[in-house]
N, C-alpha and C positions, 0 to 999 in steps of 0.2 A: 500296482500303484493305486491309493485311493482316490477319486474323484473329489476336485475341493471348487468350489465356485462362491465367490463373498464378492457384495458391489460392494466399491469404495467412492464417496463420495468426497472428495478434493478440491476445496475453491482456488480458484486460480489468484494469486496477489498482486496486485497491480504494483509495479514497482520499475522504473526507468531512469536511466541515465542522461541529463540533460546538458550537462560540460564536466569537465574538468579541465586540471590546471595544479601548475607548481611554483612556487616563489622563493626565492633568496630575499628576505625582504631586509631594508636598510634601517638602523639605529632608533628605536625610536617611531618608527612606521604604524602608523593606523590606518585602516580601514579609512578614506574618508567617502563614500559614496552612500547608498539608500543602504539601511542597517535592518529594515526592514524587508525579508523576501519574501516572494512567492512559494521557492521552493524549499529542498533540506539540501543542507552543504555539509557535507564531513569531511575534515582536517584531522590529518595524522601530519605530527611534528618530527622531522626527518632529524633536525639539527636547533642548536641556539636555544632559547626562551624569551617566554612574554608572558603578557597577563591577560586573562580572557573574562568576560563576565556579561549574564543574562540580565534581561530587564529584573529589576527587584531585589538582586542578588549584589553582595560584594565580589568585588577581581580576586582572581586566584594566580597563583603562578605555576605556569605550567611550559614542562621543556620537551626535550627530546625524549621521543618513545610515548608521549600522550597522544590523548586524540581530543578533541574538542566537535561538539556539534552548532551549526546554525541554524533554529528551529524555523520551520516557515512560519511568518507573521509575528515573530519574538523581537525585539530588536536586541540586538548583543553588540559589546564591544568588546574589541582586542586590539593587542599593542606589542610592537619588537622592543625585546630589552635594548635597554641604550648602547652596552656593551658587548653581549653576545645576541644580538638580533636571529629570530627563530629562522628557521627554512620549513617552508609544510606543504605539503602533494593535497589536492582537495578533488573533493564529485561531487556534483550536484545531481538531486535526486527530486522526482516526484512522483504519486503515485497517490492511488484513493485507500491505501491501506499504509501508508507508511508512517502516518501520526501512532497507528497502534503498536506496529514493530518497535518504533522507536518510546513506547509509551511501556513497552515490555523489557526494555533494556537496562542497565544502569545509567542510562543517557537520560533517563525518563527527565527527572527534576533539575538536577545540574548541569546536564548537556557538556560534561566533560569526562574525561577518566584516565587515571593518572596507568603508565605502566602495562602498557598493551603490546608493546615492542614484545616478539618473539612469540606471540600468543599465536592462535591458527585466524581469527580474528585479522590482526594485523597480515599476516602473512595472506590471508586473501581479499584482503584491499590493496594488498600491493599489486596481488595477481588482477587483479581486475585495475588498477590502473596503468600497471603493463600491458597490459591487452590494448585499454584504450587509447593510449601514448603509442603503441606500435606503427596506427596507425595501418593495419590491415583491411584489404579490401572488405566493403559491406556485401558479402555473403551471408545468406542465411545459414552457414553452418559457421562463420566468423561470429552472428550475432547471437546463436543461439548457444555460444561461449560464453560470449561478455553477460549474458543471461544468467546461464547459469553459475558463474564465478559472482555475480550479483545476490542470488540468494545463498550461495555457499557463504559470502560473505556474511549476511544475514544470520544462518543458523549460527554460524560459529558465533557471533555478537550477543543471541539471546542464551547460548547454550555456555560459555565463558561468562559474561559480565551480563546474566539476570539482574531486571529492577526489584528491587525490598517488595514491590505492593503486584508481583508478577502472580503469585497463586493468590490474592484475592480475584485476582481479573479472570480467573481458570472459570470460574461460575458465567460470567457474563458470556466468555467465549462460549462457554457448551450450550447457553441460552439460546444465543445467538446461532450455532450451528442446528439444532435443533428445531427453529425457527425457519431456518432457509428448507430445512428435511421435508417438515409439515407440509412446507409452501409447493416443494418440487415434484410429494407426491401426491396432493390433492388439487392442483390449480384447475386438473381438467374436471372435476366435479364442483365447480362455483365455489372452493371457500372462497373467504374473505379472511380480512383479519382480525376480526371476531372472534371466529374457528380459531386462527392460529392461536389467539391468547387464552379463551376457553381452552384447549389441547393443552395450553404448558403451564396452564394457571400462572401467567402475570396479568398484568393492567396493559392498556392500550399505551398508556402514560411510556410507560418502562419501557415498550418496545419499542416507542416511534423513538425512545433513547437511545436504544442498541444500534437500531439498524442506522439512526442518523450519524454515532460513532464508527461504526465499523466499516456501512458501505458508502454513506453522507447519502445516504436519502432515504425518504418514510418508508413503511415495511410497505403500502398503497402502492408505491412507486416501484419498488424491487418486485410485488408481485404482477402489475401490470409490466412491468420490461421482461420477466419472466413467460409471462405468457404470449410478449409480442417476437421474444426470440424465438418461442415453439413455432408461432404461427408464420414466422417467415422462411423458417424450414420450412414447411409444409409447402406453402405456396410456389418453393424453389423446386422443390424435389417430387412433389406429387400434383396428380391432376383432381384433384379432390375441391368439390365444389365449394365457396366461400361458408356458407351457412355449415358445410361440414366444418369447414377447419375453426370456424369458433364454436362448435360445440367440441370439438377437440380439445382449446383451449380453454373452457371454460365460460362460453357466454352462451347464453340463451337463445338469442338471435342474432342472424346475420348483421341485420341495423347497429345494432349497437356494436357489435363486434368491428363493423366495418369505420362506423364515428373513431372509436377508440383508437385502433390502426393509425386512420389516418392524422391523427392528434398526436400518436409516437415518434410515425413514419415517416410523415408528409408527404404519403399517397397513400389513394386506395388499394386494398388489396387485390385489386384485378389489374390497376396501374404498376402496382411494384410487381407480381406475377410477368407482364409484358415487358 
């Protein structure tokens, strides 16, 4: 057998479950409470119809077998038909990547989709709100279920019902992956983000874009958290002295290394060590 060894570099997607919930709703039923959330809500429509519709947008009529989205910070409204009033199962979601997932779907603009019934899509928002309706104890091999039937749900969404404007975004993702690459293997020789944008020839402009898109905060930021999760390995797992572990990470000196920590941390690095 040949010998094969390749790193794979993998960012983890922030993505959580924060309620769900299911409604027989009555004739005529709106929404009346704050139309504006914090989080994302998706509604898959079991039974009945109504009318749904995003700030800016006219109402659509949408029944059983669609799914409708609540975008965070959008306000939308919807409404039970007067004569056949919908039934819909819903989950709320949050996460620092989920504007993008859902920026990558056909959910993008409309925040609806007609005809998802029997799709793998549907069929694994069902499995994940069986899971969570179950009702099973919070084990970590219970959660590390509803996790993973969470992004299953996901691929199936982007891989069924792709957004129209999904391969322009293909460029911005590979930017942006190749951004964190730079970052992951240079931090411990002092680049900055300079380097990074010299290395991929953009502007500063465009990546404090990217990164504010993708991760919500400047590439400054991602690369100081980047160097303050190295250094707090270190400081857990090794006896290695302070002045080493920020030349490890990337600083010059202890001083500053040690300011910076504790600006992240809110302790010094001999305090969180202890």
């Amino acid at each position: 057998m040949e010998f094969e060894y390749k790193r794979v570099d993998i960012e983890h997607v922030d993505c959580n479950v924060v309620f769900y919930g299911r409604e027989q709703t009555r004739p005529n039923y709106a929404f009346g409470g704050n139309n504006v959330r914090d989080s994302y809500v998706l509604h898959y429509i079991v039974s009945g119809k109504g009318r749904f519709a995003s700030a800016g947008r006219k109402s659509v009529a949408l029944g059983a077998g669609d799914c409708f989205l609540l975008p965070q910070s959008v306000p939308c409204f919807y409404q039970a038909d007067g004569e056949d009033p919908w039934a819909y199962e819903w989950i709320g979601l949050t996460g620092m990547h989920l504007g993008e997932l859902f920026d990558r779907s056909g959910l993008a603009d409309k925040y609806w989709l007609r005809h998802v019934d029997g799709s793998a899509f549907q069929e694994q928002f069902a499995a994940l709100f069986q899971g969570l309706h179950s009702g099973r104890a919070a084990t970590l091999a219970n959660e590390l279920q509803v996790q993973s039937q969470l992004y299953a749900m996901f691929y199936a969404l982007l891989t069924e019902f792709p957004g129209k404007g999904a391969q322009e975004r293909v460029g911005a993702t590979a930017t942006m992956d190749q951004a964190v690459a730079f970052m992951r293997q240079n931090y411990p020789r002092r680049c900055n983000v300079t380097d990074v944008c010299t290395a991929l020839h953009v502007s500063r402009t465009y990546l404090y874009t990217l990164f504010r898109r993708f991760v919500g905060m400047s590439p400054q930021q991602y690369l100081t958290q980047m160097r303050m999760d190295e250094a707090k390995q270190l400081l857990r797992t090794t006896d290695n002295a302070v002045d080493e572990v920020a030349a490890r990470v990337g600083y010059k000196d202890a001083f500053t290394f040690s300011k910076a920590f504790k600006r992240a941390v809110g302790a010094s690095p001999r305090e969180y060590r202890q």
